[in-house]
C-alpha positions in Angstrom: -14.8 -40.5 -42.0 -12.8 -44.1 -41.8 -14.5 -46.9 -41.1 -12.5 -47.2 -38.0 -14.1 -43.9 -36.7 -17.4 -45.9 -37.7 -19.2 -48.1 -35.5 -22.6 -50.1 -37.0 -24.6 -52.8 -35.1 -28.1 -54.4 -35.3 -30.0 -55.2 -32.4 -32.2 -57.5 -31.7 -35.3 -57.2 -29.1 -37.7 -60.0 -28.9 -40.5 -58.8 -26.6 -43.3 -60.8 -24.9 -46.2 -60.4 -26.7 -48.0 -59.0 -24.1 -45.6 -56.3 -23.3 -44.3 -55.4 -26.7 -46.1 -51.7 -26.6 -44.2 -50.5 -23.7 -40.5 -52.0 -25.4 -42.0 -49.7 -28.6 -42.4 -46.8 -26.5 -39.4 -47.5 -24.6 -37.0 -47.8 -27.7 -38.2 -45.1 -29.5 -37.5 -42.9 -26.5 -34.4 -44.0 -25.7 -33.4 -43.9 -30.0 -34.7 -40.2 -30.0 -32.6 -39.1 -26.5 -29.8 -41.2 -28.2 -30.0 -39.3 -31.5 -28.8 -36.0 -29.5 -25.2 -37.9 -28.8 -22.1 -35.9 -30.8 -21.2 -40.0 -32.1 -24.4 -40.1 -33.2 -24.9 -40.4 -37.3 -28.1 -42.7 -37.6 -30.8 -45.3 -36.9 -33.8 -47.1 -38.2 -36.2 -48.8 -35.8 -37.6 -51.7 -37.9 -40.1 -54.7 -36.8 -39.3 -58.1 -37.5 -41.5 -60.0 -40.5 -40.1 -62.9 -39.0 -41.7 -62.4 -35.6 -43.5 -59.5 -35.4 -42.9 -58.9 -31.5 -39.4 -58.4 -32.1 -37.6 -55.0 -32.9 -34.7 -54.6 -34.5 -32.7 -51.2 -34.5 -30.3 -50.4 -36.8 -27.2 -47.7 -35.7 -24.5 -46.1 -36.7 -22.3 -44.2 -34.6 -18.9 -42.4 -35.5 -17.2 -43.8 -32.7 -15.4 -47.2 -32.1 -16.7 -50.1 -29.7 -14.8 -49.7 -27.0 -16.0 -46.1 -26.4 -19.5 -46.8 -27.5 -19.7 -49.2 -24.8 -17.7 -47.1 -22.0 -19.4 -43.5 -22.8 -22.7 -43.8 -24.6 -24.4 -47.2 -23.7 -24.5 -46.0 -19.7 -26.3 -42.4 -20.6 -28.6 -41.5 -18.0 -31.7 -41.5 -20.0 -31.1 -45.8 -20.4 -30.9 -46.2 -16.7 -34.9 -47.0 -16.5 -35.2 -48.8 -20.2 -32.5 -50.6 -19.2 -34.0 -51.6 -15.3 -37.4 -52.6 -17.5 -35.7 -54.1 -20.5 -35.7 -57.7 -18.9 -39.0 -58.0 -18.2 -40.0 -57.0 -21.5 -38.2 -59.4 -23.2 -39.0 -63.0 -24.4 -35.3 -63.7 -24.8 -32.1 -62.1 -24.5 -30.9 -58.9 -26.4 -28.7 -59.3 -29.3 -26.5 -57.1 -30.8 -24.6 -57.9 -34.0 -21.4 -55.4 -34.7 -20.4 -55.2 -37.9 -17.7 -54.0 -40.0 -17.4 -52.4 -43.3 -16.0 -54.3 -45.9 -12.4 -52.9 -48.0 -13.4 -50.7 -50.2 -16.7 -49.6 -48.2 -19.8 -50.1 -50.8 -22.2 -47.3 -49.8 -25.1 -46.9 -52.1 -28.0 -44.5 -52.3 -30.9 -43.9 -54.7 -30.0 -40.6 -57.0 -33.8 -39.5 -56.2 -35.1 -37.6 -59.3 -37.6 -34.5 -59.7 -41.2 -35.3 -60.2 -42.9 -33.6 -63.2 -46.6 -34.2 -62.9 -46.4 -37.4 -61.1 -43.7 -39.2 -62.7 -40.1 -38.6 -62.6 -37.9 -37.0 -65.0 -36.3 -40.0 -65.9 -39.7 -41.6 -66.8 -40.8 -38.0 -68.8 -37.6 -37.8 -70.4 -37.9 -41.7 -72.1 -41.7 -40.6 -72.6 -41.0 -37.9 -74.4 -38.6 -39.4 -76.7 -35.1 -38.5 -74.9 -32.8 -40.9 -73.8 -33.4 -42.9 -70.3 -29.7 -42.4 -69.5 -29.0 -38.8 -67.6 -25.9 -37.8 -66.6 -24.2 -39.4 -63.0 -25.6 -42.3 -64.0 -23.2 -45.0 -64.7 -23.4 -46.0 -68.6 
């Protein structure tokens, strides 16, 4: 897929302290009825360690803006989030789109077997072998 088929944005939801349950409960229904969506590749809810009453999701999509924002941001299960979002919320939503830069940089741990509670990287230097396996760059 090309990152102009790709669509990635952060959002930003900085609840009132005193309501941020119900924005919880309300994102992570709307991120689970979103993650049904054909554009749909992934998201990570995460909480802010700045200020811990504000969420922050993380998406990806394989869509572009445009039709994010015409098709999939007016679904019927975000009518009521959305009618309740304001008074949730300390300050305005934020949402940061980003693009990818040229090349794209995607990287993901190679995760290794465990063997008795360490992995086979760690038995193989523990046993004498070499810490370098293969597919990992020398």
């Amino acid at each position: 897929m090309s990152s102009q088929n790709r669509l990635t944005f952060i959002v930003h939801l900085p609840a009132k302290p005193e309501r941020y349950a119900e924005l919880e409960a309300g994102v992570r229904q709307v991120l689970t009825d979103m993650s049904r969506e054909p554009d749909f590749l992934n998201c990570t809810l995460h909480r802010s360690q700045n200020d811990p009453n504000t969420l922050v999701v993380y998406e990806t999509w394989s869509c572009d803006r445009e039709y994010f924002l015409q098709h999939h941001l007016p679904r019927h299960y975000r009518a009521e989030f959305e009618r309740e979002l304001p008074g949730r919320l300390a300050a305005g939503r934020r949402i940061e789109f980003l693009d990818e830069v040229s090349p794209p940089l995607r990287l993901t741990a190679e995760k290794l077997s465990p063997v008795s509670g360490i992995t086979t990287l760690a038995a193989a230097f523990y046993a004498g072998g070499s810490p370098i396996t293969s597919g990992v760059a020398k």
